[in-house]
C-alpha positions as CSV (number, residue, x, y, z in Angstrom):
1,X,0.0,0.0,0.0
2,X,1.9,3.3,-1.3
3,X,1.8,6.9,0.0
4,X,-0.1,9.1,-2.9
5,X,0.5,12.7,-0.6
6,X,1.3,14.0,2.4
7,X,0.9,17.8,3.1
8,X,2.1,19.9,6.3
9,X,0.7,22.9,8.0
10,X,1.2,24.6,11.4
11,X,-1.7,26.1,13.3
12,X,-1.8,28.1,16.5
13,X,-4.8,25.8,18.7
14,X,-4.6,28.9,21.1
15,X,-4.3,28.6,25.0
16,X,-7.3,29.6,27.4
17,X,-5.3,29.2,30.3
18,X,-2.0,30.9,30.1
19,X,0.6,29.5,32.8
20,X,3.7,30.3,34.1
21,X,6.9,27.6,34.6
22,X,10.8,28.3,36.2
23,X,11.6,29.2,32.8
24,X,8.9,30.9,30.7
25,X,5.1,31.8,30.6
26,X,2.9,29.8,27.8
27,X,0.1,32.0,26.4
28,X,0.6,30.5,23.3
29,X,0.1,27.2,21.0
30,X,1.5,26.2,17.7
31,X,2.0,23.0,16.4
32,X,2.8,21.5,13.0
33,X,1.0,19.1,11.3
34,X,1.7,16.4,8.9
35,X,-1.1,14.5,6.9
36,X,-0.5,11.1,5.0
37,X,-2.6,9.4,2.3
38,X,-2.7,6.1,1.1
39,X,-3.6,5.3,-2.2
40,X,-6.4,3.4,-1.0
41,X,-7.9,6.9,0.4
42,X,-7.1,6.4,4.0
43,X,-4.8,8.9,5.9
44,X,-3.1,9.1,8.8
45,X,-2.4,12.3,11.1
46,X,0.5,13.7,13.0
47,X,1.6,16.5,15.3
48,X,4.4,18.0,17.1
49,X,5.5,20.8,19.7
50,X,9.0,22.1,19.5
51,X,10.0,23.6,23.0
52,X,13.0,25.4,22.1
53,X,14.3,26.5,25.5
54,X,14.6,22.0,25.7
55,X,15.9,21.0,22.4
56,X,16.8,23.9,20.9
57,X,14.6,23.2,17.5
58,X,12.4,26.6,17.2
59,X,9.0,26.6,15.6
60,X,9.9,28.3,12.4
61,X,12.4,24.7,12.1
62,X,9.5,22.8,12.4
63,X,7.8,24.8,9.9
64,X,11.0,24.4,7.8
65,X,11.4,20.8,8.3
66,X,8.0,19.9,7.1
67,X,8.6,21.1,4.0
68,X,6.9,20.1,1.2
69,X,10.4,19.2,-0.4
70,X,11.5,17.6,2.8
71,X,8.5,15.5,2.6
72,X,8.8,14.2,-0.7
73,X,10.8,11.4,-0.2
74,X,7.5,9.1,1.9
75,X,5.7,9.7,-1.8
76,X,5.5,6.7,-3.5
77,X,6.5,4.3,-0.9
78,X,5.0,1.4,0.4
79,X,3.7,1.8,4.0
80,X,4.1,-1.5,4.7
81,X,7.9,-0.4,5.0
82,X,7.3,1.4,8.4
83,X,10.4,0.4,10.3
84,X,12.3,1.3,7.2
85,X,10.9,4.5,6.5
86,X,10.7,5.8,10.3
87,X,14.7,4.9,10.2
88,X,14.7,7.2,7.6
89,X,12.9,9.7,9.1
90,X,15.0,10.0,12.0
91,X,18.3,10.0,9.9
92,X,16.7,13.3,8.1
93,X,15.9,15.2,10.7
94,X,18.0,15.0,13.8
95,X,17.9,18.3,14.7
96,X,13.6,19.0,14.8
97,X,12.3,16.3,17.2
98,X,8.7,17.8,17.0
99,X,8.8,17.8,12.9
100,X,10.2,14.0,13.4
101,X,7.7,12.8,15.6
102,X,4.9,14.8,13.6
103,X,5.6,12.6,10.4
104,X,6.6,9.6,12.8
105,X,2.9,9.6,14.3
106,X,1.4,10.1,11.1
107,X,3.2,6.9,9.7
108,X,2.3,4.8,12.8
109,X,-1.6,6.2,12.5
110,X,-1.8,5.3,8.4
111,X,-0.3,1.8,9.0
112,X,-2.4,1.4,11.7
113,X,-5.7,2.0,10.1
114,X,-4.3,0.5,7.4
115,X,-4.3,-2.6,9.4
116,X,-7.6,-1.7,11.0
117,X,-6.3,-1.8,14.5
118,X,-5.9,0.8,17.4
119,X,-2.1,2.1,17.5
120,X,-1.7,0.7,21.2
121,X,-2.9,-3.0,20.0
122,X,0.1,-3.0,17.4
123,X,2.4,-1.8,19.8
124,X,0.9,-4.2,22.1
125,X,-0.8,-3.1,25.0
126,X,-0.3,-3.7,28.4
127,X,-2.3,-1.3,30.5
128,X,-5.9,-0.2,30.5
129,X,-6.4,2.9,32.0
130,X,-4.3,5.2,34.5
131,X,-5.0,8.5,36.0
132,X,-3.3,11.7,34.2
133,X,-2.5,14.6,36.5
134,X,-3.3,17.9,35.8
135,X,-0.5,20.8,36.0
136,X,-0.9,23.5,38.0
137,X,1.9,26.7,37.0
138,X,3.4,28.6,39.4
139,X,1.0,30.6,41.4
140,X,0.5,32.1,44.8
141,X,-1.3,29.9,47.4
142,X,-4.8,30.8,47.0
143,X,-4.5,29.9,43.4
144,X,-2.9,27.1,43.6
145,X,-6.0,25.8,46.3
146,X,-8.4,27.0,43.7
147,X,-7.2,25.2,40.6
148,X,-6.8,22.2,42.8
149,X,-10.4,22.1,43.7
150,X,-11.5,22.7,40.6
151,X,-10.0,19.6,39.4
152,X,-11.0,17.8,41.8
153,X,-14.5,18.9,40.6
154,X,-13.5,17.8,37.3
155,X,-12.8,14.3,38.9
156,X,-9.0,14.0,38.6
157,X,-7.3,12.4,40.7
158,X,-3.3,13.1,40.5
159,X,-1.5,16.8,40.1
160,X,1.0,17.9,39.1
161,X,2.4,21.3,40.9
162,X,5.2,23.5,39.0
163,X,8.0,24.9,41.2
164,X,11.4,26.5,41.3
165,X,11.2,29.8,41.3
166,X,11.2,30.2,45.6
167,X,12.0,27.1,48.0
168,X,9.5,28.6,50.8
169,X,6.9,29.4,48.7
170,X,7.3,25.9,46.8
171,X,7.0,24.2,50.1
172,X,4.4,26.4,51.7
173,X,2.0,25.6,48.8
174,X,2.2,22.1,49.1
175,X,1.7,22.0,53.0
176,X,-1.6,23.8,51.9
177,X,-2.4,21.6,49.4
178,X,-1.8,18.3,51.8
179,X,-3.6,21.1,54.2
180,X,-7.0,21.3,52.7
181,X,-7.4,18.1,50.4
182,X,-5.8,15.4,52.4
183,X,-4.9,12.7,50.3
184,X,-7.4,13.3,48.3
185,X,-4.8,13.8,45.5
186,X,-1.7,12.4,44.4
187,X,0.4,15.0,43.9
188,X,4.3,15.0,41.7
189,X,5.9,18.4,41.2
190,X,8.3,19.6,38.6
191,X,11.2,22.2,39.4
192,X,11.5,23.0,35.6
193,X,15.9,22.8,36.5
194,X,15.2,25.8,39.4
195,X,17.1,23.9,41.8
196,X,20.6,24.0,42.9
197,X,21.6,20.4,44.6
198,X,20.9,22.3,48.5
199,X,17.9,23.0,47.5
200,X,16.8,19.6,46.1
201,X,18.1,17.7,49.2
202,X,16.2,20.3,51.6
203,X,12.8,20.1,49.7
204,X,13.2,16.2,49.5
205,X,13.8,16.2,53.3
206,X,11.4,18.9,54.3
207,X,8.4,17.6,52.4
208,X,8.7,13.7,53.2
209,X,5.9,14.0,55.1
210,X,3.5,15.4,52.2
211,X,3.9,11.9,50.5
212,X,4.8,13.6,47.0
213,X,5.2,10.7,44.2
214,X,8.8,12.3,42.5
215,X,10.5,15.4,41.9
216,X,10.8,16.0,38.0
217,X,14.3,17.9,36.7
218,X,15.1,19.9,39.8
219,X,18.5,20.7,38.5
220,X,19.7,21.9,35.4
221,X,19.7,20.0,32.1
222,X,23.6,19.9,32.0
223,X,23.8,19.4,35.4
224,X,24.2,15.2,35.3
225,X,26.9,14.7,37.2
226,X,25.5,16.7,40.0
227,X,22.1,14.7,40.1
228,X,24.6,11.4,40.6
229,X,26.0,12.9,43.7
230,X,22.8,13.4,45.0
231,X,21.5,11.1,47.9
232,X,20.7,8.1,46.7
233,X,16.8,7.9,48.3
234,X,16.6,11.2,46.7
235,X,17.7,10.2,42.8
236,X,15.4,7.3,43.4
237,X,12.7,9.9,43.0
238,X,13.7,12.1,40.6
239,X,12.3,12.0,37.1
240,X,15.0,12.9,34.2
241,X,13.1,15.2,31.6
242,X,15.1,18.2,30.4
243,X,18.1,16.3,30.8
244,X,16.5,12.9,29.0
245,X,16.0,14.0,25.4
246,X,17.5,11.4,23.0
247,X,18.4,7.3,23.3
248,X,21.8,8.5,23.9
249,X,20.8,10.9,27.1
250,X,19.1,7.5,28.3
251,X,22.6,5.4,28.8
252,X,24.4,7.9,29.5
253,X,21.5,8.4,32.8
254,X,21.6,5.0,33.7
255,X,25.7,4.8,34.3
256,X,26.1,3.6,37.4
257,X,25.7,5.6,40.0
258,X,22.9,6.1,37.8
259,X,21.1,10.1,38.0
260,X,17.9,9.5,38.2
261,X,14.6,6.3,38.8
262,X,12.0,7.5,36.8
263,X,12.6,8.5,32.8
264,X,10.2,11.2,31.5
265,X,9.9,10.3,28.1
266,X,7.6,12.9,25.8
267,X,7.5,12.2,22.4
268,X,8.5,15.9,21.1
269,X,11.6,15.4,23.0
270,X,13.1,12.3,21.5
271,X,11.3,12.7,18.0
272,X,8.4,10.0,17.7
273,X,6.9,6.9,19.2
274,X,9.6,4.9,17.8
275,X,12.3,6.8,20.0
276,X,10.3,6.7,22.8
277,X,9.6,2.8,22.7
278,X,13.5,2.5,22.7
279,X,13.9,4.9,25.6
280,X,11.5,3.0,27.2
281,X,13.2,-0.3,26.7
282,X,16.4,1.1,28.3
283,X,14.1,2.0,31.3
284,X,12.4,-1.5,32.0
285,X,15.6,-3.3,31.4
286,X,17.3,-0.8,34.4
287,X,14.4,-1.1,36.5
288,X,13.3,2.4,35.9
289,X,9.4,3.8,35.9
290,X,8.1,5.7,33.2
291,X,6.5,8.7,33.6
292,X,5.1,10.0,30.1
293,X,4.7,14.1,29.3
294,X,3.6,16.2,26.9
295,X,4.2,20.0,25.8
296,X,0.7,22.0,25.2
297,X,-0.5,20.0,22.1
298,X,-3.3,18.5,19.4
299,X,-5.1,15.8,20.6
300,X,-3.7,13.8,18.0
301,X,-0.2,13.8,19.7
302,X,-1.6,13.7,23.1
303,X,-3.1,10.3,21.9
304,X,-0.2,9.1,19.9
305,X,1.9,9.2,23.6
306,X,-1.1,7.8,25.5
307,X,-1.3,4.5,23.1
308,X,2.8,4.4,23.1
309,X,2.6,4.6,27.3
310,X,0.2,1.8,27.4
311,X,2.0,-0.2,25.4
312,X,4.6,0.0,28.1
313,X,4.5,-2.3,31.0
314,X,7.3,-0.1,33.0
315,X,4.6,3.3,32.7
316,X,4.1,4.1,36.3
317,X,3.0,7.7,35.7
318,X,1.2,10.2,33.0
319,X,1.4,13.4,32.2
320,X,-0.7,13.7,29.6
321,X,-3.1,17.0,30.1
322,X,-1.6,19.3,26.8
323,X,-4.5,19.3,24.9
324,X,-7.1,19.8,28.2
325,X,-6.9,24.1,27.3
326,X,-6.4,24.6,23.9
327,X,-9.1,26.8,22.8
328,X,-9.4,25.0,19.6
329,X,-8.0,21.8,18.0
330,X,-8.1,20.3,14.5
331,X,-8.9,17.1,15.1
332,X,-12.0,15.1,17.6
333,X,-12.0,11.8,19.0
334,X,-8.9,10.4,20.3
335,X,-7.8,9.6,23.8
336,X,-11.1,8.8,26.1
337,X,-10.7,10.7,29.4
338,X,-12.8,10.1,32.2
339,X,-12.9,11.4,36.0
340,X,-9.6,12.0,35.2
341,X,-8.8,8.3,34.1
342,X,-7.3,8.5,30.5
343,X,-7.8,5.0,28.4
344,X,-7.4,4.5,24.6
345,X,-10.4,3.8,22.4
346,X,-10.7,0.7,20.2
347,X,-11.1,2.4,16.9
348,X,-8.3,2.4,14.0
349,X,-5.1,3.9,14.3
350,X,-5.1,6.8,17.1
351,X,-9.4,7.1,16.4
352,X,-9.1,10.5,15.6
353,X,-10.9,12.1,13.0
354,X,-10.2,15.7,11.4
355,X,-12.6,18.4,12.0
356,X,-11.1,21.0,9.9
């Protein structure tokens, strides 16, 4: 079965809740788009999210990647080739992640339907359901309370609470969380690389008693060598993000004494679901948890990671709330969420089905 086209766009899906991290404020969302068809009239979708300040690929590379020109080489081939031609994909675009994993979705979701089976069935699936968190940005305390309960209204279960701008006021808003909910929510907190290694041991020790799940990227990127001189009860915790972006960064974490328990593995990081199944495999064979994230994206990416988690027996943890506040999107149907519980629906490919 041959590709007859594929086209690429980019879109802003807008952002009805503007947030603030360590790093940056989001106000903002563009993504890239990449649309095969089959010459049997099917067509599969992808989508990607650079984050520059991460991997350093800007949107206007994206934009550039997905070039018709770029593109030109999938025409004519056989989809059937889709180990083949995702090899080739990555060899052609190291440098754009999001473009990759764009047209790397977009393969998986056209073979996929072509085969008439959900994306998480081919990968082979191994969990049902899990709870996503929801992120909360840095705010002061009474906002923090009020987003909480209103997700808690929503019916979810988990948060996630950005940090590392302020030590006291990090650990003052969790006390009020713990506070006024109880344990009503799980709750896992990102430091966005705030942190100096003080300041991670001191938060680890002073909020023990919260009962927080892990402690995603509290140091810089770089800053490796530093997170494997941290105490070894508190690298057990920490989730590897900014400084996990490629196969490579995954080895490298796991060198004895390794830097971190828990890989966050998002697919506009590494480039695809095809990276991100290796990253995984580096995980489960170190005995390290999963914990799958997302930049603010399309529902069809947000599914693409959800299928690839589940297909995971190692996922301990999602992240997966980047399409929960667009203020638009191109696409319906996809990931099935549910008092907070996210599970993958049993129609072709990623189900998703274009609305514009």
């Amino acid at each position: 079965m041959k590709i007859k086209s594929i086209k690429a766009w980019q879109a802003d899906l807008g952002n009805t809740k503007p947030y603030t991290i360590a790093f940056k404020t989001v106000d903002e969302v563009l993504n890239g788009f990449v649309e095969i068809t089959l010459e049997n009239g099917l067509t599969g979708i992808g989508a990607g999210n650079a984050s520059e300040y991460v991997t350093g690929e800007s949107q206007e590379m994206t934009k550039a990647a997905l070039s018709e020109n770029n593109l030109a080489f999938l025409v004519g081939r056989d989809i059937r080739e889709l180990r083949q031609l995702l090899f080739e994909v990555w060899q052609k675009f190291p440098k754009t992640p999001a473009a990759r994993a764009a047209i790397d979705i977009a393969l998986h979701d056209a073979y996929t339907k072509m085969l008439g089976v959900p994306l998480v069935k081919y990968l082979g699936q191994k969990i049902d359901s899990m709870p996503t968190s929801n992120t909360i940005g840095i705010k002061n305390v009474a906002d923090t309370l009020k987003e909480a309960e209103e997700y808690g209204k929503l019916g979810f279960k988990a948060l996630k609470v950005k940090i590392g701008k302020d030590l006291e006021e990090d650990i003052e808003r969790l006390v009020k969380l713990r506070e006024k909910f109880g344990k009503k929510f799980m709750i896992r907190i990102d430091a966005n690389q705030g942190y100096t290694s003080e300041q991670t041991v001191q938060f680890y020790k002073r909020t023990l008693p919260l009962d927080l799940e892990l402690i995603e990227q509290p140091l810089p990127a770089k800053a490796v060598d530093e997170m494997r001189a941290l105490p070894e009860e508190v690298r057990a915790v920490i989730a590897a993000d900014e400084s996990l972006i490629s196969v490579k960064d995954a080895l490298n974490l796991i060198k004895p004494p390794r830097a971190a328990g828990i890989f966050n593995i998002k697919l506009m990081k590494c480039g695809g679901i095809s990276q991100g199944l290796t990253i995984a495999e580096v995980g489960l064979h170190e005995g390290l948890d999963l914990f799958w994230g997302c930049n603010d994206e399309s529902i069809v990416s947000i599914t693409a990671a959800l299928h690839t988690a589940f297909a995971c027996s190692n996922t301990k943890y999602i992240d997966l709330d980047g399409s929960l506040d667009l203020a638009e999107d191109i696409v319906k149907g996809g990931f099935i969420l549910k008092d907070g519980m996210m599970s993958c629906s049993d129609k072709p490919g990623l189900g998703v089905e274009r609305i514009r």
